[in-house]
Biopython code that builds the backbone (N, CA, C, O; Angstrom):
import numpy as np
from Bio.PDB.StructureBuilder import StructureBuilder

atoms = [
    (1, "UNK", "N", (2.196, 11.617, 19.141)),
    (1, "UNK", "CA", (3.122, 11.764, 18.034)),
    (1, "UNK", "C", (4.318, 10.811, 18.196)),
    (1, "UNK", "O", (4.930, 10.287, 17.265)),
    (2, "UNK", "N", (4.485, 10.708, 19.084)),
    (2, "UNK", "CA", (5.558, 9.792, 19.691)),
    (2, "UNK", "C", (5.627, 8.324, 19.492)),
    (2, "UNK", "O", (6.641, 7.633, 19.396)),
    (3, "UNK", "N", (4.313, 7.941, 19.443)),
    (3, "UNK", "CA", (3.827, 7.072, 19.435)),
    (3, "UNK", "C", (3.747, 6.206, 17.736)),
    (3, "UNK", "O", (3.653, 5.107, 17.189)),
    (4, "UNK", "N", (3.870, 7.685, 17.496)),
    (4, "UNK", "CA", (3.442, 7.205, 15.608)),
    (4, "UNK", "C", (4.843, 7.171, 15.235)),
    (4, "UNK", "O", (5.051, 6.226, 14.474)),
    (5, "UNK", "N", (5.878, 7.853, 15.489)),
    (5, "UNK", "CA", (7.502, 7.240, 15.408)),
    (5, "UNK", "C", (7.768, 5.978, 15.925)),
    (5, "UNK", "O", (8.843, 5.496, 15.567)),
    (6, "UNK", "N", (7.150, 5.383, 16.592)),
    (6, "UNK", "CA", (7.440, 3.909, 16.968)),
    (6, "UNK", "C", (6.600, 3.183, 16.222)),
    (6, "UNK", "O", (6.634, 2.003, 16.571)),
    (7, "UNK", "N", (6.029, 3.344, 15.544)),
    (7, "UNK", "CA", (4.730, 2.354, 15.163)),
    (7, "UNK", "C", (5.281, 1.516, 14.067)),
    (7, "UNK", "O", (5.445, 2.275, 13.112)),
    (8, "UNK", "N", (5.617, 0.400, 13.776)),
    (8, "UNK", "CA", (6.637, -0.568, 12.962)),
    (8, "UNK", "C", (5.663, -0.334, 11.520)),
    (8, "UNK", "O", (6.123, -0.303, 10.379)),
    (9, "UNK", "N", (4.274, -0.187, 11.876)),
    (9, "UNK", "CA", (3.272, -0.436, 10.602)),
    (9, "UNK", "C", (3.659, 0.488, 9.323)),
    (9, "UNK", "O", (3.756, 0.314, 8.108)),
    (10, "UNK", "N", (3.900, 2.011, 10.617)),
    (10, "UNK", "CA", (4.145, 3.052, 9.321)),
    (10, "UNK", "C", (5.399, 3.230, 8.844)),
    (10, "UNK", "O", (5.504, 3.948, 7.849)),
    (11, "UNK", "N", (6.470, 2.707, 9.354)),
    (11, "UNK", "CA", (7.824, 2.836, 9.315)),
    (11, "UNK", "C", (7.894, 2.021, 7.487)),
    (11, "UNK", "O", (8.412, 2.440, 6.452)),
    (12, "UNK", "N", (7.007, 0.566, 7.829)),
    (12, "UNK", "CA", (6.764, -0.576, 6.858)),
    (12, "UNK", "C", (6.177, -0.064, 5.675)),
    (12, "UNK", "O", (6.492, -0.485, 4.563)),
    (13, "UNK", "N", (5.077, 1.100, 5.922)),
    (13, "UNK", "CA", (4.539, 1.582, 4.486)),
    (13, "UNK", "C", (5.374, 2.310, 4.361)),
    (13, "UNK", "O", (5.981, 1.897, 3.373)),
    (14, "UNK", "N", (5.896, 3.253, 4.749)),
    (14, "UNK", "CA", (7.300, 3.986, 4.732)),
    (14, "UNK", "C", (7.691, 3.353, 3.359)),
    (14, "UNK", "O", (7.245, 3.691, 2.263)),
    (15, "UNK", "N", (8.607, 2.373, 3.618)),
    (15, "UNK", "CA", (9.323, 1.066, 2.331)),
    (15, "UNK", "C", (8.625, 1.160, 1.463)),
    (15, "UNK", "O", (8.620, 2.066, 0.629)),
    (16, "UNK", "N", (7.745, 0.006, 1.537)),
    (16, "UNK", "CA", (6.932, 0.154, 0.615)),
    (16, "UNK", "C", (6.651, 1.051, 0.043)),
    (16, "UNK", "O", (6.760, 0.604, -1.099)),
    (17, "UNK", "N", (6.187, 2.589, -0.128)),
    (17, "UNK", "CA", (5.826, 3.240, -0.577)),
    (17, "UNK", "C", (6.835, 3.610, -1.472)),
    (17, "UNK", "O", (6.699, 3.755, -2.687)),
    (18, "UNK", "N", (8.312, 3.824, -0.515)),
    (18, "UNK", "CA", (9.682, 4.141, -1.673)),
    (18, "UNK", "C", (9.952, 3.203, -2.512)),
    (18, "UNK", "O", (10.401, 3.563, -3.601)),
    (19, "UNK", "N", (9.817, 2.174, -2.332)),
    (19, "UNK", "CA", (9.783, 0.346, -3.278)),
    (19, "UNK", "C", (8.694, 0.815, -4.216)),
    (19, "UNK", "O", (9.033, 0.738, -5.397)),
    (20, "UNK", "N", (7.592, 1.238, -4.023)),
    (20, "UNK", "CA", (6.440, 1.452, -5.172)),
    (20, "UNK", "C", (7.030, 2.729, -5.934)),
    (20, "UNK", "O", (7.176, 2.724, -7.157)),
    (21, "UNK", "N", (7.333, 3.741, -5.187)),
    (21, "UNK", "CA", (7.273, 4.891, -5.965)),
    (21, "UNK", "C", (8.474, 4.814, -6.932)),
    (21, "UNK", "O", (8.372, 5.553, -7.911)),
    (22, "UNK", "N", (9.766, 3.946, -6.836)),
    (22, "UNK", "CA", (10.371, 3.688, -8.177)),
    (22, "UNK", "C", (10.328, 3.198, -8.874)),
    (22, "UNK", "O", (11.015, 3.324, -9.887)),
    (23, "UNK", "N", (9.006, 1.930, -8.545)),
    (23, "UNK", "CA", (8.582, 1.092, -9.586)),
    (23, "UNK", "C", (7.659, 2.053, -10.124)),
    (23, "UNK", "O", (7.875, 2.190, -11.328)),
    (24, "UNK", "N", (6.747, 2.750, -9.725)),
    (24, "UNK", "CA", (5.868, 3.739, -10.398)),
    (24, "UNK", "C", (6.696, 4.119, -12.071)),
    (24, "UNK", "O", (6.470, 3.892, -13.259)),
    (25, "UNK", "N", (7.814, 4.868, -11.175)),
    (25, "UNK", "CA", (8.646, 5.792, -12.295)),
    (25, "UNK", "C", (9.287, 4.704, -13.459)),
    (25, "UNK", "O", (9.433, 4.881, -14.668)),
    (26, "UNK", "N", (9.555, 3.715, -12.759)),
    (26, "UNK", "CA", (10.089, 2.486, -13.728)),
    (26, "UNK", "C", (8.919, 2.455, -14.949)),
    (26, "UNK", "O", (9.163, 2.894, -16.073)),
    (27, "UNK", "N", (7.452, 1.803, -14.524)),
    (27, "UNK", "CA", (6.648, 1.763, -15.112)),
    (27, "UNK", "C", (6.252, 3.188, -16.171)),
    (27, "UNK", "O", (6.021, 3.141, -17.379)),
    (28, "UNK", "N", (6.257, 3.781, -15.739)),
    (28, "UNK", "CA", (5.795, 5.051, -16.502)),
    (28, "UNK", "C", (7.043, 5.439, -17.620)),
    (28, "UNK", "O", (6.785, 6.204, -18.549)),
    (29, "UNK", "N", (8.268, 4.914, -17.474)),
    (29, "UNK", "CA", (9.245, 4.850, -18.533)),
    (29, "UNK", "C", (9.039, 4.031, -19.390)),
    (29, "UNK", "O", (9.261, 4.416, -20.537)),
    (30, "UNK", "N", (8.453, 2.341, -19.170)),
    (30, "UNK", "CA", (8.001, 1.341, -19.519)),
    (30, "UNK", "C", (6.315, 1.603, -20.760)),
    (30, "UNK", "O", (5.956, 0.890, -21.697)),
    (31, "UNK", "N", (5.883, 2.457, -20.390)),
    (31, "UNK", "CA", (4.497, 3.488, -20.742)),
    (31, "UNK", "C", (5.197, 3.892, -21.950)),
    (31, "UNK", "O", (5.414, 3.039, -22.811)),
    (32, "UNK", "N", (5.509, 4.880, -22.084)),
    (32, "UNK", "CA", (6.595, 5.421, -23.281)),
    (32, "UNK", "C", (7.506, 4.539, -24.345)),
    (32, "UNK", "O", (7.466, 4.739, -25.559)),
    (33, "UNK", "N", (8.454, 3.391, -23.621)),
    (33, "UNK", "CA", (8.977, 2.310, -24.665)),
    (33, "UNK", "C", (7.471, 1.798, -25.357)),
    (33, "UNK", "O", (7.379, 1.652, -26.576)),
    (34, "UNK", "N", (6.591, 1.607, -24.654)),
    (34, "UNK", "CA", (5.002, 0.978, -25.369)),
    (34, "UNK", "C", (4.783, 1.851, -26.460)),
    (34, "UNK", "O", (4.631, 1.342, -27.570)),
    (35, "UNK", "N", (4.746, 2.952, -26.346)),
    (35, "UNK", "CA", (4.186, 4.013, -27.216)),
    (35, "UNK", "C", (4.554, 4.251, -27.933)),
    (35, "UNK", "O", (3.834, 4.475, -28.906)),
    (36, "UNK", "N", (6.106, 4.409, -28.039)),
    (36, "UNK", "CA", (6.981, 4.513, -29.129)),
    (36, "UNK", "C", (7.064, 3.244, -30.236)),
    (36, "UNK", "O", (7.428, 3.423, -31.399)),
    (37, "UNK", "N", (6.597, 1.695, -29.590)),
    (37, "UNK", "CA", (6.761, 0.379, -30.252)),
    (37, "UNK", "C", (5.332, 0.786, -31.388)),
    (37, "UNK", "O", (5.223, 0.840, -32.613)),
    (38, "UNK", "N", (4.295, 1.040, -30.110)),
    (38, "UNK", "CA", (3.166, 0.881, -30.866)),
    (38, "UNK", "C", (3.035, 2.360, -32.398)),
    (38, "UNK", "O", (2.401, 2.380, -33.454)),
    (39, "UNK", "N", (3.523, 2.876, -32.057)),
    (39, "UNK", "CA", (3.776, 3.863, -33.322)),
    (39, "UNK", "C", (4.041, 3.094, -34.413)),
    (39, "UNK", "O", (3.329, 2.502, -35.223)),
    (40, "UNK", "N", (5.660, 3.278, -34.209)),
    (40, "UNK", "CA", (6.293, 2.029, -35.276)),
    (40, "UNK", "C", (4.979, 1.116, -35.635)),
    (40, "UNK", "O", (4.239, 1.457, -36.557)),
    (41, "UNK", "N", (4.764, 0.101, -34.968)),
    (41, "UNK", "CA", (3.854, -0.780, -35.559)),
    (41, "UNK", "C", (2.425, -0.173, -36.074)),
    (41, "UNK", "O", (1.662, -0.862, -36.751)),
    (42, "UNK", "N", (2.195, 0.868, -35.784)),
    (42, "UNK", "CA", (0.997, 1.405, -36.511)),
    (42, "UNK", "C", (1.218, 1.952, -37.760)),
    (42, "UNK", "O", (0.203, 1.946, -38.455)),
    (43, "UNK", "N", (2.234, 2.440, -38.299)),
    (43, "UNK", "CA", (3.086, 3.009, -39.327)),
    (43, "UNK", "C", (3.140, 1.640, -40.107)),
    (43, "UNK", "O", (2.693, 1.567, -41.251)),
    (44, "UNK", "N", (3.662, 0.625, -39.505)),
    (44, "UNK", "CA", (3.912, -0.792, -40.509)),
    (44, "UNK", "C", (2.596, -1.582, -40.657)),
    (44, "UNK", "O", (2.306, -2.304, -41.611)),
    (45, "UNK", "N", (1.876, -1.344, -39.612)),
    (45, "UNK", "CA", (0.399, -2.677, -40.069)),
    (45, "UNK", "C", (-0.744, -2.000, -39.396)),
    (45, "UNK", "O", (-1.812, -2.352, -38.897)),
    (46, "UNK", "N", (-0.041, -0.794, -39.596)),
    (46, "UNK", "CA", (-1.655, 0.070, -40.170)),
    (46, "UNK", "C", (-2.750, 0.059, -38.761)),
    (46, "UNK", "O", (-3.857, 0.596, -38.728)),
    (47, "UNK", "N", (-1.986, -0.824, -37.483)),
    (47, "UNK", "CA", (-3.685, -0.756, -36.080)),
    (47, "UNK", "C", (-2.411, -1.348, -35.453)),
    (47, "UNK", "O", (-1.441, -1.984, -35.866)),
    (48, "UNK", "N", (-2.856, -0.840, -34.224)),
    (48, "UNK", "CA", (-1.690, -1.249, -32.981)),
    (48, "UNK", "C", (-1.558, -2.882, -32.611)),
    (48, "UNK", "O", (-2.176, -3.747, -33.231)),
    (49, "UNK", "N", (-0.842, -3.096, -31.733)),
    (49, "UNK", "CA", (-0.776, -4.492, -31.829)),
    (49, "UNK", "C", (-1.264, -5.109, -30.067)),
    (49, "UNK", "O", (-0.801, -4.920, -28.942)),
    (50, "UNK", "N", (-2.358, -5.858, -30.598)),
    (50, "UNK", "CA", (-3.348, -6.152, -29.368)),
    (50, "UNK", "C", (-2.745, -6.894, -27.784)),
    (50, "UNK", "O", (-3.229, -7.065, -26.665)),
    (51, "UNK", "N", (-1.537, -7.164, -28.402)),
    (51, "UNK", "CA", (-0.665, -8.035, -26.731)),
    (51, "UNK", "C", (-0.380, -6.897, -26.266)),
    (51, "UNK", "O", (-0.889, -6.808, -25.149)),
    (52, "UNK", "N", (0.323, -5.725, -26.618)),
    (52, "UNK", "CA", (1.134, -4.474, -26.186)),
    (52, "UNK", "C", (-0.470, -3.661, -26.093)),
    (52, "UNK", "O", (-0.225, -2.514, -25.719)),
    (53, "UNK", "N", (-1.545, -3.779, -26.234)),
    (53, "UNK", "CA", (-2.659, -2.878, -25.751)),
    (53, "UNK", "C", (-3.305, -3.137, -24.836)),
    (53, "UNK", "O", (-4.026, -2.334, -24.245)),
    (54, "UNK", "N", (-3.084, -4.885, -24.424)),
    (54, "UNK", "CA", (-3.511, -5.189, -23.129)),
    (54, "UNK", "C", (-2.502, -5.351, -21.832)),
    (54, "UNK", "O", (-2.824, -5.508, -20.654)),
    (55, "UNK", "N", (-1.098, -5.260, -22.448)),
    (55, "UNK", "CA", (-0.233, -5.189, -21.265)),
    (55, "UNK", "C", (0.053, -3.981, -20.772)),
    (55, "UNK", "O", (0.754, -3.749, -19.787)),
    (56, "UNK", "N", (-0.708, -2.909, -21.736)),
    (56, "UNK", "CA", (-0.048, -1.572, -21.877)),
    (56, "UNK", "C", (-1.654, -1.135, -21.068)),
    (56, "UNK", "O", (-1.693, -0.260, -20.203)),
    (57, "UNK", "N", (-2.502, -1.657, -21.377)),
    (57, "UNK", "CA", (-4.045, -1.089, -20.245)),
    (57, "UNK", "C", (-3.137, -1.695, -18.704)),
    (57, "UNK", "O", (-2.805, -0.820, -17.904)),
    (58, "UNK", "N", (-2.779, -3.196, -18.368)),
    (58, "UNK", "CA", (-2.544, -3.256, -17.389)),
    (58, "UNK", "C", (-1.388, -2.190, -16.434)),
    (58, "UNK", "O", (-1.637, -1.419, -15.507)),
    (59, "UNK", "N", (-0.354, -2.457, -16.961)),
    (59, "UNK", "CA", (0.341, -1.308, -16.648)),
    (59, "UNK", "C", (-0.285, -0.026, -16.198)),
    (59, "UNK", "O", (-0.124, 0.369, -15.043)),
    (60, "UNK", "N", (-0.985, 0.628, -17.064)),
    (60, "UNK", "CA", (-1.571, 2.309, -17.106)),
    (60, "UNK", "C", (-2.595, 1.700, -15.381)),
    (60, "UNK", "O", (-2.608, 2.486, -14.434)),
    (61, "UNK", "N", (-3.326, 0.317, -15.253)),
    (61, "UNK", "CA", (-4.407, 0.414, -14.354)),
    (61, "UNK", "C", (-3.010, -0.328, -13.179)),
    (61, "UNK", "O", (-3.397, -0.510, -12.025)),
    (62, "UNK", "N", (-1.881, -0.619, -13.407)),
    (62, "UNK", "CA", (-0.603, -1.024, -12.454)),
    (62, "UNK", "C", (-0.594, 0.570, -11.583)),
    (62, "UNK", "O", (-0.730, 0.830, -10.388)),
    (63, "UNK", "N", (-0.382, 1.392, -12.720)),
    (63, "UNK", "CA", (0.618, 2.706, -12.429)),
    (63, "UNK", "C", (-0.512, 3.507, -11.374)),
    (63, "UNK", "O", (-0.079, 4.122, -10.400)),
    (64, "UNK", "N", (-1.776, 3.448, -11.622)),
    (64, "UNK", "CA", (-3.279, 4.024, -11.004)),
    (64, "UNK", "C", (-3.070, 3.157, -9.407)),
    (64, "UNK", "O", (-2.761, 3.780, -8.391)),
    (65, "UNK", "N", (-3.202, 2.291, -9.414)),
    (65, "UNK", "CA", (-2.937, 1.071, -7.971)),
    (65, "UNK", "C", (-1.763, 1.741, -7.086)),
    (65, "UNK", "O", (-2.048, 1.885, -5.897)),
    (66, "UNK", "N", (-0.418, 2.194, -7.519)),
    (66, "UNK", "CA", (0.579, 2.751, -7.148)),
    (66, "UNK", "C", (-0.174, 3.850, -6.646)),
    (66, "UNK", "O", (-0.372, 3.929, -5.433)),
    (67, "UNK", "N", (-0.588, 4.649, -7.380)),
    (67, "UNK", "CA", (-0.633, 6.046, -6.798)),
    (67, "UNK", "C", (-2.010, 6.027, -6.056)),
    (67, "UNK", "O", (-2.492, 7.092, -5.672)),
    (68, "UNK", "N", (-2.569, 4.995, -5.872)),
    (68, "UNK", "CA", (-3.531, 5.265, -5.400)),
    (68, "UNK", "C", (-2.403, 4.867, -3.162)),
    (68, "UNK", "O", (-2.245, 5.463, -2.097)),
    (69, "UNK", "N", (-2.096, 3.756, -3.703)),
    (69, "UNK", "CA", (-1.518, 3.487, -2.509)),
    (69, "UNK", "C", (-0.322, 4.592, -1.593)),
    (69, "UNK", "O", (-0.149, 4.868, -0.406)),
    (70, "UNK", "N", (0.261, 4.952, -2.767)),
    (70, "UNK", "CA", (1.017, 6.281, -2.172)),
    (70, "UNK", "C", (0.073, 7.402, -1.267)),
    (70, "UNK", "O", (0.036, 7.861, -0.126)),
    (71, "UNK", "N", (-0.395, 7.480, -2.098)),
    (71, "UNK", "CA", (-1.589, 8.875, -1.683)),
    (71, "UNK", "C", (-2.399, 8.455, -0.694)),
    (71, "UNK", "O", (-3.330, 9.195, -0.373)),
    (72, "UNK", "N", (-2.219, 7.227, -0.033)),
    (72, "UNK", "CA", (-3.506, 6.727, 0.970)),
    (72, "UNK", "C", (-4.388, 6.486, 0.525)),
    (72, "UNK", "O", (-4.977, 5.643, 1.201)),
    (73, "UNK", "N", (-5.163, 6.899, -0.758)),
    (73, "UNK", "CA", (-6.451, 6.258, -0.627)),
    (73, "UNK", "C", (-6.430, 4.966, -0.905)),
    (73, "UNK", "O", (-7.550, 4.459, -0.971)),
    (74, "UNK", "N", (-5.361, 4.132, -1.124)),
    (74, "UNK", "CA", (-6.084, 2.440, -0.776)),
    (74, "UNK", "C", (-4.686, 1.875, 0.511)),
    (74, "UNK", "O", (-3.538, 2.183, 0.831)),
    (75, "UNK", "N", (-5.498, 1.133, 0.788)),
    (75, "UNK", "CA", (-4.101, 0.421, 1.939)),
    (75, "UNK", "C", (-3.420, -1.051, 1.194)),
    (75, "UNK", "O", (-2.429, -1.675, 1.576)),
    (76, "UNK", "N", (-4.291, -1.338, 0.055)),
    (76, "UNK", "CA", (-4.217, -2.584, -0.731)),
    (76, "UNK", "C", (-2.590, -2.259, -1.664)),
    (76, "UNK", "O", (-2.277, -1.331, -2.411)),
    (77, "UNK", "N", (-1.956, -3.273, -1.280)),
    (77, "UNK", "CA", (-0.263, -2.744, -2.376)),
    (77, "UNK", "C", (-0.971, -3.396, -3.513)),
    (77, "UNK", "O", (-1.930, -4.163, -3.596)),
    (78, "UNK", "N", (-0.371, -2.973, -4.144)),
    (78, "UNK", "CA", (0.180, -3.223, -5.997)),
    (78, "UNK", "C", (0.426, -4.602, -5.705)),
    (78, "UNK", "O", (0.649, -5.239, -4.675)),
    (79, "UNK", "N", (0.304, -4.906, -7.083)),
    (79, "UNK", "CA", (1.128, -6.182, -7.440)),
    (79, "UNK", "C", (2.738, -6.166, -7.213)),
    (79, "UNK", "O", (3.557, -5.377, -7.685)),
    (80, "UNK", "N", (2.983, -7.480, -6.188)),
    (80, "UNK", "CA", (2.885, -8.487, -6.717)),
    (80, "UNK", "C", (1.990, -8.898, -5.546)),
    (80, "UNK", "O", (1.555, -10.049, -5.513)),
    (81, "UNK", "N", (1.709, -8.066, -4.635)),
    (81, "UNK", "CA", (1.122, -8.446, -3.242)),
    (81, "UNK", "C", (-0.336, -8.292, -3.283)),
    (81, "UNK", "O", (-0.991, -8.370, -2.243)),
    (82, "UNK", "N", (-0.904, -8.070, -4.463)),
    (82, "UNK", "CA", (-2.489, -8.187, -5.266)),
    (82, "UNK", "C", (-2.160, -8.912, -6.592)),
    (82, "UNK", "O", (-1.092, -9.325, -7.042)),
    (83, "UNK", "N", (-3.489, -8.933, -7.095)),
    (83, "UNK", "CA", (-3.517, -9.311, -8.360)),
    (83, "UNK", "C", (-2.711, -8.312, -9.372)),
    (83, "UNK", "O", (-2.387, -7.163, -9.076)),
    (84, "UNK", "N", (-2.348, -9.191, -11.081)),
    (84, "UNK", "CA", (-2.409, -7.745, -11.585)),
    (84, "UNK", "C", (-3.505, -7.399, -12.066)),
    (84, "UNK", "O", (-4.422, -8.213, -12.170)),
    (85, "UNK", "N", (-3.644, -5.909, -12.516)),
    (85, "UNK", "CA", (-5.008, -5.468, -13.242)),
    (85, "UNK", "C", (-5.291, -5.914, -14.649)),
    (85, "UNK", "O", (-4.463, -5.674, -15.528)),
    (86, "UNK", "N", (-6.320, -6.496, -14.896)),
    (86, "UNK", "CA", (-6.348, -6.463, -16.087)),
    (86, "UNK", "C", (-7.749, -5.164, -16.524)),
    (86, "UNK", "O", (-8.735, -4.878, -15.845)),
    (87, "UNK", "N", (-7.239, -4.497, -18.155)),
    (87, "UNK", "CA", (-9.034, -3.627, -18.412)),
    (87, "UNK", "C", (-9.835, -4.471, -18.860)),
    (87, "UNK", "O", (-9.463, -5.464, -19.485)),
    (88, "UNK", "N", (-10.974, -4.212, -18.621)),
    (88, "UNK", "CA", (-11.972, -4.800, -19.080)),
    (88, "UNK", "C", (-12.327, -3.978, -20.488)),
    (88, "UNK", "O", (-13.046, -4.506, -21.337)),
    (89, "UNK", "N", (-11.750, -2.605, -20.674)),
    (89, "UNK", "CA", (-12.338, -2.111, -21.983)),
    (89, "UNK", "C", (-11.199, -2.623, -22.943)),
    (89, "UNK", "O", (-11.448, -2.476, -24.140)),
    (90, "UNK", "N", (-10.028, -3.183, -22.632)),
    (90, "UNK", "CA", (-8.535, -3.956, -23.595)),
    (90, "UNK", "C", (-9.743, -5.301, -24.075)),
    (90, "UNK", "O", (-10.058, -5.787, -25.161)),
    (91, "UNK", "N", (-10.015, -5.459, -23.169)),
    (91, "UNK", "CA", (-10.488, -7.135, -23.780)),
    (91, "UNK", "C", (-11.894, -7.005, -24.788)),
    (91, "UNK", "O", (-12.258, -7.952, -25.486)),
    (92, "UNK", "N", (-12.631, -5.660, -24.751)),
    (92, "UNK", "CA", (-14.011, -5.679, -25.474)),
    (92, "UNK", "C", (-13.159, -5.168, -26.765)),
    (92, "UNK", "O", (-13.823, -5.334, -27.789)),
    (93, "UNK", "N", (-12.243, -4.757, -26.941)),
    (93, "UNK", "CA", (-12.143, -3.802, -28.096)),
    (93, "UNK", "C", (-11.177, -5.007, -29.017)),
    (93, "UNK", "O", (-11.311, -5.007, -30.241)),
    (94, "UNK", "N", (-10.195, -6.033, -28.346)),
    (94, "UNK", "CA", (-9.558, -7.242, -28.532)),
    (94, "UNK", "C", (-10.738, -8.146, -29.334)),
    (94, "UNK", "O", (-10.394, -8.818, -30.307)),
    (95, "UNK", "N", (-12.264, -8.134, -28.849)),
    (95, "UNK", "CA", (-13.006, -9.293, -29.032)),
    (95, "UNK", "C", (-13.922, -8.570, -30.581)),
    (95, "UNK", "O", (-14.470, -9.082, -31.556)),
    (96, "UNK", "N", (-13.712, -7.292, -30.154)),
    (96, "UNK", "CA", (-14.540, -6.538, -31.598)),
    (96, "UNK", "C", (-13.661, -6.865, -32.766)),
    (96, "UNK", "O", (-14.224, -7.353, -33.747)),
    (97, "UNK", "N", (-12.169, -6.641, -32.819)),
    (97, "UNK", "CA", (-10.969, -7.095, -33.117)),
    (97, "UNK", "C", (-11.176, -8.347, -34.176)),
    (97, "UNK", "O", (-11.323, -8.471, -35.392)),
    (98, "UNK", "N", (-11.105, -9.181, -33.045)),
    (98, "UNK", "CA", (-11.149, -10.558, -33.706)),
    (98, "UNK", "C", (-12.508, -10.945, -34.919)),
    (98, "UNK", "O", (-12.410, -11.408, -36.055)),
    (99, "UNK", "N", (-13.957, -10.468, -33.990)),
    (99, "UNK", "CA", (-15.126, -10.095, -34.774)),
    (99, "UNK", "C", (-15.164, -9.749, -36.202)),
    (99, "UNK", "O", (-15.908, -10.105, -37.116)),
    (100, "UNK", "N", (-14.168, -8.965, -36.141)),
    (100, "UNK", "CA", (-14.288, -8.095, -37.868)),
    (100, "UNK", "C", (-13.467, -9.195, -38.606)),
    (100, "UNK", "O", (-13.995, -9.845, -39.507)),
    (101, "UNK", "N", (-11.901, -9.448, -38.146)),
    (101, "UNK", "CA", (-11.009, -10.255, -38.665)),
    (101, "UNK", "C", (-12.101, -11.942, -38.858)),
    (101, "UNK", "O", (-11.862, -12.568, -39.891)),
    (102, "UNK", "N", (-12.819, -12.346, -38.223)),
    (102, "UNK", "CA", (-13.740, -13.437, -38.790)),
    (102, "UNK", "C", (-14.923, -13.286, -39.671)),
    (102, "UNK", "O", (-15.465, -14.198, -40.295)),
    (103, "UNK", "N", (-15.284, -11.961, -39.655)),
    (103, "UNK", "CA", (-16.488, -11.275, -40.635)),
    (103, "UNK", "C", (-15.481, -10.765, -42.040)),
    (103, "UNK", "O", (-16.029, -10.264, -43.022)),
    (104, "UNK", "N", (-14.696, -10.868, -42.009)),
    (104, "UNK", "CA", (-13.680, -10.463, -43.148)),
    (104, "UNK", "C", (-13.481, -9.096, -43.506)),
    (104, "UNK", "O", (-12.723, -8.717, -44.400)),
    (105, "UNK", "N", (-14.630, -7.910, -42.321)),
    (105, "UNK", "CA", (-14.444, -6.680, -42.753)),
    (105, "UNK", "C", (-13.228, -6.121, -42.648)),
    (105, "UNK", "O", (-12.303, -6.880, -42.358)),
    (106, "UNK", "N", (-12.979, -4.883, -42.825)),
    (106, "UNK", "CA", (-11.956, -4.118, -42.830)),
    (106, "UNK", "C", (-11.666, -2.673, -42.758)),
    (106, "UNK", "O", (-11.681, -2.042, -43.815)),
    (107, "UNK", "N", (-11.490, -2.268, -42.018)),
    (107, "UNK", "CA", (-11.579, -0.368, -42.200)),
    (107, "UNK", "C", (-10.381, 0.531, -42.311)),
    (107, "UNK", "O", (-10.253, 1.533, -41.607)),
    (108, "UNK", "N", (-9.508, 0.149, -43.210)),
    (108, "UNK", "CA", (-8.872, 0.829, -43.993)),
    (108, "UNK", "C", (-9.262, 1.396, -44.526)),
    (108, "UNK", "O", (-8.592, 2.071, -45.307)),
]
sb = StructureBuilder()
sb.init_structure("model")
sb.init_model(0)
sb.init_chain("A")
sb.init_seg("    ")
for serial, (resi, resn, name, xyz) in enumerate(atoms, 1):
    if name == "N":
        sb.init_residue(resn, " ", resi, " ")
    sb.init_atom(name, np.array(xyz, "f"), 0.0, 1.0, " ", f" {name:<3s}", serial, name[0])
structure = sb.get_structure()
């Protein structure tokens, strides 16, 4: 036990973890300004707006990376010391998106 009070490694995730866990809370405030924008803009043009649905997947898969690292199950930090996340389901639903807007459909 003694041993694990000296250990510089855990002292270091120590930090880190308090450095993540207010960016967590930062982010998850950041979650909410999104939600509230994307309202508004769904109210004015009728479908959310596709930059704020893919920064807003990254974030949500940011905020998942955090807590995964808090909680131990990954030893991998968050960004900026990884990649960021991007979804892969932001970009299929972006490309269906564009699809209709070149087919001229519409589902209003």
């Amino acid at each position: 036990m003694v041993n694990n009070f000296k250990s510089e490694s855990r002292w270091l995730r120590l930090v880190f973890m308090v450095v993540f866990g207010v960016v967590a809370y930062l982010a998850a405030f950041l979650v909410m300004l999104i939600a509230i924008v994307q309202v508004v803009h769904g109210f004015i043009m009728s479908e959310p707006n596709d930059r704020l649905l893919k920064f807003s997947a990254g974030v949500n898969r940011y905020i998942f990376q955090i807590a995964g690292f808090l909680t131990y199950n990954s030893d991998v930090k968050p960004y900026p010391f990884s990649d960021w996340p991007v979804s892969a389901q932001c970009e299929k639903r972006a490309g269906k998106r564009a699809e209709r807007e070149r087919n001229g459909s519409d589902d209003d």
